[in-house]
N, C-alpha and C positions, 0 to 999 in steps of 0.2 A: 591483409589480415581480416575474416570476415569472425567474427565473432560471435555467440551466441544473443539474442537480444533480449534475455530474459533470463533470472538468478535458476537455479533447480538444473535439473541431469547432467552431472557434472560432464560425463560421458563428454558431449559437445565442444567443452572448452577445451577439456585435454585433446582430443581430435584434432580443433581447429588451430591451437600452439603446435601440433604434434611432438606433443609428452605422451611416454608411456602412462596409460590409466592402474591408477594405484589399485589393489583391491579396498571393498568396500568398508572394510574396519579396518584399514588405514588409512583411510579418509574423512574428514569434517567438511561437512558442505556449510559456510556460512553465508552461501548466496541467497540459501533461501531466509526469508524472514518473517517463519509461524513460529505458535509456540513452541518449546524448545520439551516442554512437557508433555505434549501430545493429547491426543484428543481425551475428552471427558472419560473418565473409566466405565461408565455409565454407559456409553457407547458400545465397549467390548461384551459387557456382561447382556445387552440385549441384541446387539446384531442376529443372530441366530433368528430370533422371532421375525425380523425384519425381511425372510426370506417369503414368505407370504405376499408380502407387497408388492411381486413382480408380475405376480399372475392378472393385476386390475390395473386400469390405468390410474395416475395418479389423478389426485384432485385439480383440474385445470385453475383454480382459482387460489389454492395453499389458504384456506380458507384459515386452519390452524394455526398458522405460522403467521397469519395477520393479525390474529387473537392476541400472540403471544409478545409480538411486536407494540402493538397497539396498547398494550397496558403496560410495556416497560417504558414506552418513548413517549405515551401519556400524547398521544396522536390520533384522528379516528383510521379504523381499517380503510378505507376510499384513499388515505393518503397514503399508502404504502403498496410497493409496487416490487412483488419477487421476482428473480429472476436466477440463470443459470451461472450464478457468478456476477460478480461485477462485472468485471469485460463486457459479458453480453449485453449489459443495461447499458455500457457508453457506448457501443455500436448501434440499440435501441436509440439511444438518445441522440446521437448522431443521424439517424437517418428521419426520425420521425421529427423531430424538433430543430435541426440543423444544418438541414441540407440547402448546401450554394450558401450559407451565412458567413461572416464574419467571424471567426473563434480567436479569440486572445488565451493563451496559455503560459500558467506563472509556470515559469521550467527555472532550472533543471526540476522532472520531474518523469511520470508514467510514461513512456511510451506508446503506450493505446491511446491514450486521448488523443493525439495528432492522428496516429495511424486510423482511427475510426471516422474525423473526422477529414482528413485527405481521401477517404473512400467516397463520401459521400458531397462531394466537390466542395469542400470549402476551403475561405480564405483563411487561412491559419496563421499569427504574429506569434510573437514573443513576448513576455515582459521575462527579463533575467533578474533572477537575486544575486547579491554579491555575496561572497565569502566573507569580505573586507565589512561588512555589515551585520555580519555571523546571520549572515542566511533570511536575513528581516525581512517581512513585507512590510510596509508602508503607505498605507493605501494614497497618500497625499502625490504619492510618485508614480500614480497607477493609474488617476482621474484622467488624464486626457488621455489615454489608450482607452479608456472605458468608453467614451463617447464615441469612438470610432470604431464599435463590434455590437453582437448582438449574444455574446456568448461568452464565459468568460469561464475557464476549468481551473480549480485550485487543489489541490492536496494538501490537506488540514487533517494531522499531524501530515510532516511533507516527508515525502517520500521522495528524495534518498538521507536528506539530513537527518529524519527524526523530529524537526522544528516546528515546535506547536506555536502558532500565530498567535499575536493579544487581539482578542476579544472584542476590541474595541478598533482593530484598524479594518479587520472584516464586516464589523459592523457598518463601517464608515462608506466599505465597497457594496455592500446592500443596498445601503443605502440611496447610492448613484447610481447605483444599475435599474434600483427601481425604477430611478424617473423614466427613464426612456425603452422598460422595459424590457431591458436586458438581461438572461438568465446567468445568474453567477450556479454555478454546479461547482460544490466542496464534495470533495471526495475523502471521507472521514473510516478508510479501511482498518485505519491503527489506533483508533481514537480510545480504543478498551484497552490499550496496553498502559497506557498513562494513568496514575493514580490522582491526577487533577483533571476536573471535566471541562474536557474543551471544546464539546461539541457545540453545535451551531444550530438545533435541532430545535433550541427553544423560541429560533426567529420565524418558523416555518408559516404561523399564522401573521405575520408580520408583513412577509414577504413573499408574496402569489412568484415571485421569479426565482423564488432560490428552490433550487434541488441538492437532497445530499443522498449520497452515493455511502453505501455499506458492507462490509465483508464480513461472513461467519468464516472463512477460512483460515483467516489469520491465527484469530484467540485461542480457537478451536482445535486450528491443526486439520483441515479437512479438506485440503488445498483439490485430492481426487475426486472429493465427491461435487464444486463448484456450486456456490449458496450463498449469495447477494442480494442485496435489497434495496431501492431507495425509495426517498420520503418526498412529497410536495403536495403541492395543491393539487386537487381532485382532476381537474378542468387538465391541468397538463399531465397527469399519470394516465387519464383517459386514451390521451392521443398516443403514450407507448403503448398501450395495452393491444393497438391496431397493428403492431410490428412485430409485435412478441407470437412466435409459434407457436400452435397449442402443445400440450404437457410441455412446455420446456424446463418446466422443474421436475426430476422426477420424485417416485413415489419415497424409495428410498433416502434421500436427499430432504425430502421435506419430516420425514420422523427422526433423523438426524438429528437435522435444525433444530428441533421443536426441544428434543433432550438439551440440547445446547444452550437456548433461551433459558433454559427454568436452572442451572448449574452456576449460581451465580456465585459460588462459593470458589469456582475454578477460577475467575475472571478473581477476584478478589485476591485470592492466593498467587494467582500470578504475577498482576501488580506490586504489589509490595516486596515479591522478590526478585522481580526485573528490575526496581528502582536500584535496590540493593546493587545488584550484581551491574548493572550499567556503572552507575558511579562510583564500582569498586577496579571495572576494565578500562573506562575513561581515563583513572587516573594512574593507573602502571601505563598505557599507554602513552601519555604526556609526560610522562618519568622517562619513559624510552626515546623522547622528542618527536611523538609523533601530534600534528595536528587533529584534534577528536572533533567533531562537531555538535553543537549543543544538544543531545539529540533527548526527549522526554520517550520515547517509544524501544521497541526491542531491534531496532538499529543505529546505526552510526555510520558517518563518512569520513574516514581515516586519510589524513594527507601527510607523505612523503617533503618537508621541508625542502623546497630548492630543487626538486624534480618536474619536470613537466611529462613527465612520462612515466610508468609505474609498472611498464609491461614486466620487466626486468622481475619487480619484485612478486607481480603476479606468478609467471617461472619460477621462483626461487619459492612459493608458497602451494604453490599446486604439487612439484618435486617432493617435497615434507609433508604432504597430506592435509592441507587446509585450500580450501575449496576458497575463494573470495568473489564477488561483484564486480565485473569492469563495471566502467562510465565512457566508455567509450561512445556509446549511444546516447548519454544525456546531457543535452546539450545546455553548455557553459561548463560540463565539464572535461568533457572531452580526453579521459583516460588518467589525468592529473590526481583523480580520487580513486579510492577504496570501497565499497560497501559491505559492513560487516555485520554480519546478525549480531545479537545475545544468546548463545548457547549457555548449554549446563555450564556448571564451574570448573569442570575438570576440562569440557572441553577447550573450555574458554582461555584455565591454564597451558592449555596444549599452544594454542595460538601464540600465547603470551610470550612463549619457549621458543617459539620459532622467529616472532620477531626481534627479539633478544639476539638470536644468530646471526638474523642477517644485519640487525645495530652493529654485530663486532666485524664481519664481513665488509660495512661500508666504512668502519675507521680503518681499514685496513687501505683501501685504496685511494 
């Protein structure tokens, strides 16, 4: 059973189970996990003007968009480094900064971060989080992995949990990566869906070894047009800058962004009603006896009590028009979980409906 490696085009999944593919309004795709509000309205009302932008090449440096960056993240522009999506910036970072190194990777987690860095020959370990832990890092249980790499990839809020790390154990892992010069890279693509700031952003001048990795697609909802960014020391954005393609931002893409950055009204209203509605799905869900996991972001990892396999119920949810996340690919969890966005509310009731069904389906047998 080869699965699809990545949440969006449902098309795939249904293929690969072979299930007939639902039509499209009788479907909820909850694999993907942007906003559920869609892009800036702001966006729609100026696209049209944006049709001009095609004819010149973009600005090879996003000169604007570093402007834009640079006085919300209170960072100089040298420290901030566009690019075409996150992805491309961990396969930048991967080749320019990591090749033949050592990479420790907190998993379960992204899947490109190994795959960019097995491209570009390196040694790649593990540290796993436990369930049994609700998902914790610990930095005290990470220190002797730390001494034996040169690279170390976290996902801060994590992705597939949701689980925003304390503050103070990543600090801890800064810390000791500094001594020996090892780059700890947080990858903080969900960090604007949480209405506490957990960024890491403020150790930047602290720590010449830390990089963090950034997504406009998420908040945004701009997942086609691809528009990431990360943040460090001058000295090592320098050496991406030698891997990066020219225009690989395009024109389009960077007036995008830029509406994006200045709409902070969107990022604000979203918050406050994803807390809402997380902690309103969390708890019918744990009503229905499902495991939720802690999650502060516009995801969640749903677990089936007592199952080590969940294909079953993934079948039984694609059948009804809800789209879900395997985990078959992330590893430590190995198909045992669920990943489920925050859709709207009615969507969300939709889900709610259908695993209600299959609760009375399994007292049944």
């Amino acid at each position: 059973m080869k699965l699809p490696s990545h949440g969006s085009n449902p098309f795939y999944l249904y293929e690969s189970l072979q299930i007939p593919l639902l039509e499209k309004q009788k479907r909820i795709d909850f694999s993907v996990n942007i906003n559920p509000f869609g892009p800036p309205p702001m966006i729609r009302e100026k696209w049209q003007s944006y049709y001009i932008s095609i004819e010149d090449y973009p600005d090879p440096y996003c000169l604007q968009l570093k402007e834009l960056i640079s006085k919300k993240e209170h960072v100089k522009e040298k420290e901030i480094f566009i690019g075409n999506g996150a992805s491309e910036i961990i396969f930048i970072l991967a080749s320019a900064l990591l090749k033949n190194k050592k990479v420790l990777i907190v998993e379960p987690t992204f899947s490109e971060y190994q795959k960019a860095c097995e491209m570009f020959g390196c040694q790649v370990s593990s540290f796993l989080l436990e369930s049994e832990k609700n998902w914790e890092l610990y930095a005290d249980e990470l220190l002797n992995a730390i001494h034996e790499v040169e690279a170390i990839f976290i996902c801060h809020p994590h992705n597939p949990t949701g689980k925003a790390f304390q503050e103070k154990e990543l600090y801890q892992i800064l810390k000791e990566a500094a001594k020996q010069n090892t780059f700890v890279i947080i990858d903080e693509a969900f960090y604007d869906f949480s209405t506490q700031n957990h960024s890491m952003v403020q150790y930047l001048q602290k720590f010449p070894n830390l990089i963090i990795l950034r997504s406009l697609t998420k908040m945004f909802a701009i997942a086609g047009i691809r528009l990431g960014y990360a943040l460090g020391h001058e000295a090592v954005l320098e050496k991406l800058k030698k891997y990066q393609p020219e225009w690989s931002v395009n024109a389009i893409a960077q007036k995008i962004g830029a509406l994006c950055l200045k709409d902070d009204e969107h990022v604000k209203r979203t918050q406050q009603w994803m807390e809402k509605e997380r902690n309103r799905v969390s708890n019918e869900l744990r009503k229905l006896g499902f495991d939720v996991s802690d999650s502060q972001v516009n995801f969640y990892l749903l677990n089936e009590p007592e199952k080590q396999d969940l294909k079953e119920l993934i079948v039984f949810l694609l059948k009804h028009g809800i789209v879900p996340r395997h985990t078959y690919n992330f590893r430590g969890l190995e198909g045992r979980y669920l990943r489920l966005a925050i859709k709207k509310r009615e969507e969300n009731d939709r889900l709610l409906e259908v695993l209600q069904k299959w609760r009375k389906i399994c007292s049944y047998l």
